[in-house]
C-alpha positions in Angstrom: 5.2 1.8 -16.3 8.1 3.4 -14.4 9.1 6.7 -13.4 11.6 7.2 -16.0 10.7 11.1 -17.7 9.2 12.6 -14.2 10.6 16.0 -13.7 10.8 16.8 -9.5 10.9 20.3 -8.4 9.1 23.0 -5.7 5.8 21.8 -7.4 6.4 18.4 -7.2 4.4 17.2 -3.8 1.8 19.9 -4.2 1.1 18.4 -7.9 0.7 14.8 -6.5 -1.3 16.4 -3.2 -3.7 18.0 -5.6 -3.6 14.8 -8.2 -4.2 12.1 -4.9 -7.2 14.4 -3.8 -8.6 14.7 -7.6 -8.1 10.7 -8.2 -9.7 9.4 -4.9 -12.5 11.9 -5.5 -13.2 11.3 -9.2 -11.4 8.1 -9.9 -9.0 7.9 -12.6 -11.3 8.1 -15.7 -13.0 11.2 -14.1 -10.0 12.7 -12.9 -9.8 15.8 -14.9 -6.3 18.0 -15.6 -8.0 21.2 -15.4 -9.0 20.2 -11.7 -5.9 18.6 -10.6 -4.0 21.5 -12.0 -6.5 23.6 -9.3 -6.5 21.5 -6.8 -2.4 21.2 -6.9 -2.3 25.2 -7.3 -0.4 25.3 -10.6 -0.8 25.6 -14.6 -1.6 22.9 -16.4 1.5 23.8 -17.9 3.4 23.0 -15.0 1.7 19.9 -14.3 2.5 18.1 -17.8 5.9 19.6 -17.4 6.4 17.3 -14.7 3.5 14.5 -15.8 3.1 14.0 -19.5 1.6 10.8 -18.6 -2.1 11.0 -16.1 -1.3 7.2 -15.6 2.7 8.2 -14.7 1.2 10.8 -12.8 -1.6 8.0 -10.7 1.6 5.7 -10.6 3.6 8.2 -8.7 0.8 8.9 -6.7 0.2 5.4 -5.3 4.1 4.7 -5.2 4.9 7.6 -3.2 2.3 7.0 -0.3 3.4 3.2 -0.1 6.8 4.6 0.0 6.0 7.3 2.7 3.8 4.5 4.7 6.5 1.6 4.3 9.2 4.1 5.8 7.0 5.2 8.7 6.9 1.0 9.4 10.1 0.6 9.6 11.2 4.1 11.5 9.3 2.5 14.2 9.5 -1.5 13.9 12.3 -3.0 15.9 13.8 -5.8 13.8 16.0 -7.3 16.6 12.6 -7.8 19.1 11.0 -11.1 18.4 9.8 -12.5 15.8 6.0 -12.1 16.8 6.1 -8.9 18.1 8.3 -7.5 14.9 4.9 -9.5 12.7 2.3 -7.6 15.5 3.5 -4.3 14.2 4.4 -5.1 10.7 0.2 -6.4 10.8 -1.0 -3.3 12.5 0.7 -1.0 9.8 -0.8 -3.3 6.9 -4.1 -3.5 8.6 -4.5 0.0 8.8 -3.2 0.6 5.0 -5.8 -2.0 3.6 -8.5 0.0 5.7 -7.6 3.2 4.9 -9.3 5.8 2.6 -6.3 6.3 0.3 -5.7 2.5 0.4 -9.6 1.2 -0.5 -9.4 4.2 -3.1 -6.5 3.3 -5.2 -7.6 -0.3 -5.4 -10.9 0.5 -6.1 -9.4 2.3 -9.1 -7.0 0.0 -10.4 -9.6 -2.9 -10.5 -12.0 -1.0 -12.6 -9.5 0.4 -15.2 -7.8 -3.0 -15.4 -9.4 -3.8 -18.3 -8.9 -0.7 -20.4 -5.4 0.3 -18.5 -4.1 -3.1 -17.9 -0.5 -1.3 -17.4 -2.0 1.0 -14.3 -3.0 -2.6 -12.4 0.5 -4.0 -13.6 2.2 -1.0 -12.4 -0.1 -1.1 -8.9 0.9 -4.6 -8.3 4.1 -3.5 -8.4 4.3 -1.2 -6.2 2.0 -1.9 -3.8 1.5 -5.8 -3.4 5.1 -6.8 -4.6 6.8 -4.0 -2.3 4.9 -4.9 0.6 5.9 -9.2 -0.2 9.5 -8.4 -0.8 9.5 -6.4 2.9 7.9 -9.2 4.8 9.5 -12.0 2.7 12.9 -10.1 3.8 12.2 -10.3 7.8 10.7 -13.8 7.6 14.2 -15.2 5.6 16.1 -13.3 9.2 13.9 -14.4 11.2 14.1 -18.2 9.9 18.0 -17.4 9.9 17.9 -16.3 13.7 16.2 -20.0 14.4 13.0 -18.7 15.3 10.6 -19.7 12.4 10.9 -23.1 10.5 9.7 -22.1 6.9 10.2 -24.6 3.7 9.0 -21.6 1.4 9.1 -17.9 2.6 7.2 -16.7 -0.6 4.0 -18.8 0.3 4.3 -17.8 3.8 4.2 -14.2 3.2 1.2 -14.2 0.9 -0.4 -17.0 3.8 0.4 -14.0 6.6 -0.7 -10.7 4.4 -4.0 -12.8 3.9 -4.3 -13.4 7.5 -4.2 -9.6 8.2 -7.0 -9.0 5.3 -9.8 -11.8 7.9 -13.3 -9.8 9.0 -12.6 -6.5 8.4 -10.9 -6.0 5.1 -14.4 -7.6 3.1 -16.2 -5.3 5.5 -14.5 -2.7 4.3 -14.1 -3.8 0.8 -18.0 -3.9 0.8 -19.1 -0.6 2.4 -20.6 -2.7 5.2 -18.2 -0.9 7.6 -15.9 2.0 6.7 -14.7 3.2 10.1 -12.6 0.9 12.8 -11.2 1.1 16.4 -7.7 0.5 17.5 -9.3 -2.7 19.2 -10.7 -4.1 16.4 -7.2 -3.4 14.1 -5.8 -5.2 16.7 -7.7 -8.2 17.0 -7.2 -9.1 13.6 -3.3 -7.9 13.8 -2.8 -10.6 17.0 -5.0 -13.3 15.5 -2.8 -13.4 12.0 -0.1 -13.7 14.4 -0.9 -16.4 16.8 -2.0 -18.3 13.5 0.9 -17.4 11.7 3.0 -18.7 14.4 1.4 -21.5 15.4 2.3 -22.5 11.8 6.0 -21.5 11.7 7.0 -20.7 15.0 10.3 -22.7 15.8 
């Protein structure tokens, strides 16, 4: 599923404003157009104008925050610091995505349609997991270029660090058995999947 036939206009970020509020609310089978129309403050004219599709429309949704999350990252990660501290924040930023409402909600979505909408888990994948492997994968291949990390295969080391930043509080979060989380304990995890990272790789 791609974005090819989305319309953008003055409606556009109200429609998926309304549509990301509707969806985490109601999930995606429960999502109605009547109330996404509402909740974005338009016709439902308008809204298939722009989204024939509720699945392009979900899509969108999920690829815009990643895209508004990943460039909020990188506005204030400093590529040319050292390798640990560049991972620190890159695990901060994930940690905090994984944790989040919006995060825990689209996930929670795309793994109980997958069955009956196996194209909106495809197209989450997509965008969220293989976006955020292609970024890290990217800094470790500079940092391994600038001599400080000695990695055989980048691609397993990125999935090995993103797992690292998902230890203690990702299943407690996953699980309801905690929903809100300090700065400290964001963190402690962040530092630890560092350390352990780099104890690995480090040059």
């Amino acid at each position: 599923m791609t974005a090819q036939g989305i319309k953008k206009g003055r409606k556009y970020t109200a429609v998926l404003t309304g549509a990301s509020e509707v969806f985490l609310r109601d999930g995606f089978e429960g999502a109605k157009v009547d109330d996404i129309a509402h909740a974005a403050g338009v016709s439902k004219a308008t809204l298939y104008n722009y989204f024939p599709d509720k699945r392009l429309l979900f899509v969108e949704v999920f690829r815009c925050e990643c895209q508004r999350q990943t460039g909020a990252a990188l506005d204030v990660i400093d590529f040319d610091a050292p390798a640990a501290e560049v991972l620190a924040a890159a695990a901060r930023h994930m940690i905090a995505f994984f944790l989040s409402d919006f995060g825990q909600g689209m996930f929670r979505i795309c793994v109980a349609e997958a069955d009956r909408f196996p194209e909106l888990g495809a197209a989450f994948y997509e965008t969220g997991p293989i976006r955020l492997h292609q970024e890290i994968s990217d800094f470790l291949n500079l940092a391994r270029a600038r001599g400080e990390l000695v990695i055989d295969d980048i691609a397993l080391a990125t999935d090995q660090f993103i797992e690292l930043c998902k230890a203690d509080l990702y299943l407690r979060r996953v699980f309801g058995v905690q929903t809100a989380f300090s700065t400290d304990e964001i963190v402690r995890v962040a530092e630890g999947a560092v350390s352990t990272f780099m104890a690995r790789y480090g040059a």
